[in-house]
N, C-alpha and C positions, 0 to 999 in steps of 0.2 A: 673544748673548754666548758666546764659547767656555768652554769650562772650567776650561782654562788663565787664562784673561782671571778668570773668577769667584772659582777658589780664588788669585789674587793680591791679587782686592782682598777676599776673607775675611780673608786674613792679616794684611792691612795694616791692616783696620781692628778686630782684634781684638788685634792686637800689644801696645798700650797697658795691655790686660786682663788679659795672661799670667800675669801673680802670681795676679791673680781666678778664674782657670779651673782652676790648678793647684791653688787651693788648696779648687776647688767639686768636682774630682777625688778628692781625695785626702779631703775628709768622705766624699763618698759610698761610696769602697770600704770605707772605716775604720769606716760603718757596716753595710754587707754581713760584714766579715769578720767583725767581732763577732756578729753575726745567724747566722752559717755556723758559728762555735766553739761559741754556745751550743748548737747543735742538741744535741751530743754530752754534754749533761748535764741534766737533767730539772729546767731552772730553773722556778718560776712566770711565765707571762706568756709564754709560749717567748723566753725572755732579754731583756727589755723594757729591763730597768736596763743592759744588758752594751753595748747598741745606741746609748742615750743616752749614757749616761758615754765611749763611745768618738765621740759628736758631737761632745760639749760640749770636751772635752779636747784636740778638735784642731784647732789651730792652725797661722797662718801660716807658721811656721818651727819648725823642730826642737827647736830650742829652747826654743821658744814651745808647743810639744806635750810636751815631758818637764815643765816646771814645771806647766802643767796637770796635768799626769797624777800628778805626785807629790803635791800640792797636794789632790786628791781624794777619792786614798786613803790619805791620813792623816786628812784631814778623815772618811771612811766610815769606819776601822779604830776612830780613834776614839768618832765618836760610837754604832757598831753595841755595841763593846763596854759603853761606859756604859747605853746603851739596852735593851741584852739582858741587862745587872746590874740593871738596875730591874725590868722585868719581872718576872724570878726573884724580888726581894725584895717585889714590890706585885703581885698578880695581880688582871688587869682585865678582870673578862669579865662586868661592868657596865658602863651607860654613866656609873656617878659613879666607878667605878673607876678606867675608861680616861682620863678628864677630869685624876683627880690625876696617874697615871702619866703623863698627856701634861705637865703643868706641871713636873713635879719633875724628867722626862726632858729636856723642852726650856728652859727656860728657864739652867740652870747651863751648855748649850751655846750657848743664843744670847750670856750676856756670854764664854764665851770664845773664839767668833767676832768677837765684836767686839774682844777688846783682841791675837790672834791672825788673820790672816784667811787663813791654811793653813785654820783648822776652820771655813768659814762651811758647809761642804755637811754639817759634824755634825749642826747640827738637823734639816734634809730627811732626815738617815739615820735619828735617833732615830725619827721621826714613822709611818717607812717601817716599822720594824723592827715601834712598835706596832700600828699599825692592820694590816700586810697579815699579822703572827702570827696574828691572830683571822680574818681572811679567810679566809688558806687551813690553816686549823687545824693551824700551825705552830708549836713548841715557838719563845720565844724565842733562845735559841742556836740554834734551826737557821736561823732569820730570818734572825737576825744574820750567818750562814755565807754565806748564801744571798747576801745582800749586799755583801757583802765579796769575794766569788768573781767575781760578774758584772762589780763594780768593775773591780777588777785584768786578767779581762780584755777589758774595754773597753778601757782604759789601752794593755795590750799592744799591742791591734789598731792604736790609735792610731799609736801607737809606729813598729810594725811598717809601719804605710803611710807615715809620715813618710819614715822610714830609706828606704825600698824605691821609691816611685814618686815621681818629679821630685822630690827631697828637695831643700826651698826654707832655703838656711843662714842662718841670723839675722845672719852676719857680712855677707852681701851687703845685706840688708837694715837694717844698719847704716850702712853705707857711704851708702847713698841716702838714707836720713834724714838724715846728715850734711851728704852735699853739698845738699840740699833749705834745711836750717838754713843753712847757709854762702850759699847762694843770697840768700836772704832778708836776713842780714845785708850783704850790698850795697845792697841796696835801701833798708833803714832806715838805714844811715850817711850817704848826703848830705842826707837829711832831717833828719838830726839837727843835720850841720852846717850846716845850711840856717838855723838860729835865731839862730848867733853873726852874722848879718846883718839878719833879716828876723822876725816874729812867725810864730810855729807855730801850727798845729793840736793843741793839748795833747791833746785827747780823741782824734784819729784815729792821733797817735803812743803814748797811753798803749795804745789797740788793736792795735798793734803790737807796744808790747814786751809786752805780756802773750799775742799770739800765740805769739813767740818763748819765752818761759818756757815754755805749753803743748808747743809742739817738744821743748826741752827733755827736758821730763819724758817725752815719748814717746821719746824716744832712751836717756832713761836704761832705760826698762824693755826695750828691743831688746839693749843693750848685756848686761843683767843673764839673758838669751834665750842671748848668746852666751857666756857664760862658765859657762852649764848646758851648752853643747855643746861645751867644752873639755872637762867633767868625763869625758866618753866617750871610751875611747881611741883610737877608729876617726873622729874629729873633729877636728883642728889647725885652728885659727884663732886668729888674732890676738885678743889683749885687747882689748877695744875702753872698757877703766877711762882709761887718758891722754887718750883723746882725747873720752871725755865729759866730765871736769873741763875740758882747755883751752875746749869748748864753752861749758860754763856761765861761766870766766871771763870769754871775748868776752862774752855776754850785761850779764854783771855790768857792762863796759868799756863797754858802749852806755848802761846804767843811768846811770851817772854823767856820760857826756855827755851826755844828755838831759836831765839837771837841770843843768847847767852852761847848756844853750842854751835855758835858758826866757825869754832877753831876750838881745837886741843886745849886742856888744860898745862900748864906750865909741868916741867919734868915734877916737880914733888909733893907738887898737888894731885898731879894722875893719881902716883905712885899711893898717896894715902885713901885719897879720895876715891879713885875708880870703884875697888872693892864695895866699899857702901855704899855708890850709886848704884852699881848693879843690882844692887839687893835690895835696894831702894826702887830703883826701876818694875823688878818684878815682884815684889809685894804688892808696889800700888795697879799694876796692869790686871794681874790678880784680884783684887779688891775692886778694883774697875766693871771686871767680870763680872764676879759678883755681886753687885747692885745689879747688873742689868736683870741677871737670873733672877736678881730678889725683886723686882719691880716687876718681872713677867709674871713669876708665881704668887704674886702679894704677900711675900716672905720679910721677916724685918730682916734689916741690914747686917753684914759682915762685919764682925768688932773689926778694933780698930788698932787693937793690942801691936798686931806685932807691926802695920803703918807707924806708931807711937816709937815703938825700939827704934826701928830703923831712919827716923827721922834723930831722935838723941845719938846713935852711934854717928850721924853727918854732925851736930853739933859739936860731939863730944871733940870727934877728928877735927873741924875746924879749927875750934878754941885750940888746941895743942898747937896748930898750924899756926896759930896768931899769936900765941906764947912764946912760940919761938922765936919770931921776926920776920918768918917766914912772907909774910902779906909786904915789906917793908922793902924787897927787890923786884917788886913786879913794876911791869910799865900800868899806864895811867888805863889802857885797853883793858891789858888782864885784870888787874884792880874791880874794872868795875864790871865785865863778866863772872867774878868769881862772885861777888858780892850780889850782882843780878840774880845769880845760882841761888845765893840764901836766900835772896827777897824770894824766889818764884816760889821754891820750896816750902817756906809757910806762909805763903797764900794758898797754896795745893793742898798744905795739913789743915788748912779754917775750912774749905772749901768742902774737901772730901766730908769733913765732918759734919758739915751743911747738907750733902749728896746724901748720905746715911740717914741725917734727921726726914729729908723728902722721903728715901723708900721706906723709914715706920712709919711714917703719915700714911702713907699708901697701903701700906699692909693693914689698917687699920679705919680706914676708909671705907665709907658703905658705896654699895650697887658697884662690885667688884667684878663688874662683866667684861 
């Protein structure tokens, strides 16, 4: 095999990884540099905390590395200082000493860890402050300094490799959890209208939509990534607030049609109706697509033409269906899944149109990376 021939299909088959590599690059130097900054201070441990806290902090996207990083050392600022105020006021250089000072120090930071979750790394800090004071027969406040310093710059280093070496934008990685969601939602739509004919698998669809929520909520915390890296001014990117709400509301829009389709429709409702759902069905799964492709390639959105027909050929068939009396033998059940059917249906037609307005925003959006 030539070498040419090898590094082809290295790349091809590591291509899928790229995120994976850049972001197994960018821990490793981010724990080098902090390793390299402490030298030049006479930390304990030759900078052990500065090395970690510049691991732990870095993340996927820039984003995703400054909330870490601020998140930290608030959580160390604060617990170092509460911790190195106890100290000074409880000295523990017993072991029934250090036992109170560990409860009194940690316990008022683990409940505000929990009703805060900025300070969950306050107790770890507390803990650090007591015990490694007496270790290396260190004055509380200097403990406390000590920790606080390594923090920050860990953080930095972090920071500093994010910003500097293949800096991965949260906005891109927004974008692809989007179109990933959007994906998906094709897939669960003709299943769902797959009910107003036939019986469903309730449990392998309720697996579904509760996938889809978990999506969701990972999109929300990408989305909440990018709009930490609008806060810097050397950053423009799109908001990505509109088009995590229109997200959730499609979800919401699938919600109600899946309780709508937990039984058949009545014989002559199928009978009208099925036809235009189908077609209904695969236009919008279709269009579905579509954005997602158009949100990857920064392309404006799929008209909306022929969603519009096929939403008026369900009206046109209802209205007939109601002119006749048709609506006027059904039980109080069917009544109000047929009618849940319309409500969901133009919430899905405002919605989609919302989803379309997101990806021209985005086609047209600067630092398109």
């Amino acid at each position: 095999m030539t070498l040419a021939r090898f590094w082809s299909l290295a790349v091809s088959e590591f291509s899928e990884y790229k995120s994976q590599l850049r972001y197994c690059l960018r821990l490793t130097l981010s724990g080098l540099l902090a390793f390299g900054l402490a030298q030049f201070f006479d930390f304990p441990l030759h900078g052990l905390w500065a090395v970690m806290t510049a691991i732990v902090v870095t993340q996927a996207s820039i984003g995703g590395s400054l909330k870490a990083t601020t998140e930290y050392v608030v959580g160390t600022l604060g617990g170092a200082i509460y911790a190195g105020a106890i100290a000074l006021l409880m000295p523990h250089s017993t072991i029934p000493s250090l036992l109170i000072a560990f409860v009194v120090s940690v316990a008022p930071l683990a409940l505000l860890s929990a009703l805060n979750p900025k300070f969950r790394v306050a107790p770890f800090t507390a803990v650090i402050v007591l015990f490694l004071a007496n270790e290396f027969h260190q004055g509380p406040l200097e403990s406390a300094g000590y920790r606080v310093v390594e923090v920050m710059l860990g953080g930095l280093s972090a920071i500093i490799i994010a910003l500097l070496i293949l800096p991965e934008r949260a906005a891109r990685r927004a974008l692809e959890a989007a179109a990933e969601i959007l994906e998906n939602f094709a897939k669960v739509l003709p299943a769902l209208m797959g009910g107003f004919t036939h019986a469903l698998d309730i449990e392998a669809l309720h697996r579904l939509q509760d996938d889809l929520g978990t999506a969701i909520v990972g999109f929300q915390g990408i989305a909440d990534e990018v709009r930490r890296e609008r806060l810097t001014s050397f950053i423009e990117q799109l908001d990505q607030g509109s088009l995590s709400r229109t997200l959730l509301r499609l979800r919401h829009d699938l919600v109600i049609l899946g309780r709508a389709a937990g039984a058949s429709l009545p014989e002559q409702f199928h009978r009208r109706l099925n036809p235009v759902l189908q077609e209904l069905s695969l236009i919008t799964s279709n269009d579905l697509r579509q954005s997602a492709a158009a949100l990857l390639a920064h392309c404006p959105a799929p008209e909306l033409s022929a969603f519009d027909a096929a939403c008026r050929s369900y009206e046109k068939e209802f209205a007939a269906l109601r002119a006749e009396g048709s609506t006027r033998n059904l039980s109080a059940h069917d009544v109000e899944r047929v009618f849940a059917l319309g409500f969901a249906l133009e919430q899905f037609h405002r919605d989609l149109g919302d989803l379309h307005r997101c990806v021209n925003e985005a086609a047209k959006a600067p630092g398109k990376r």
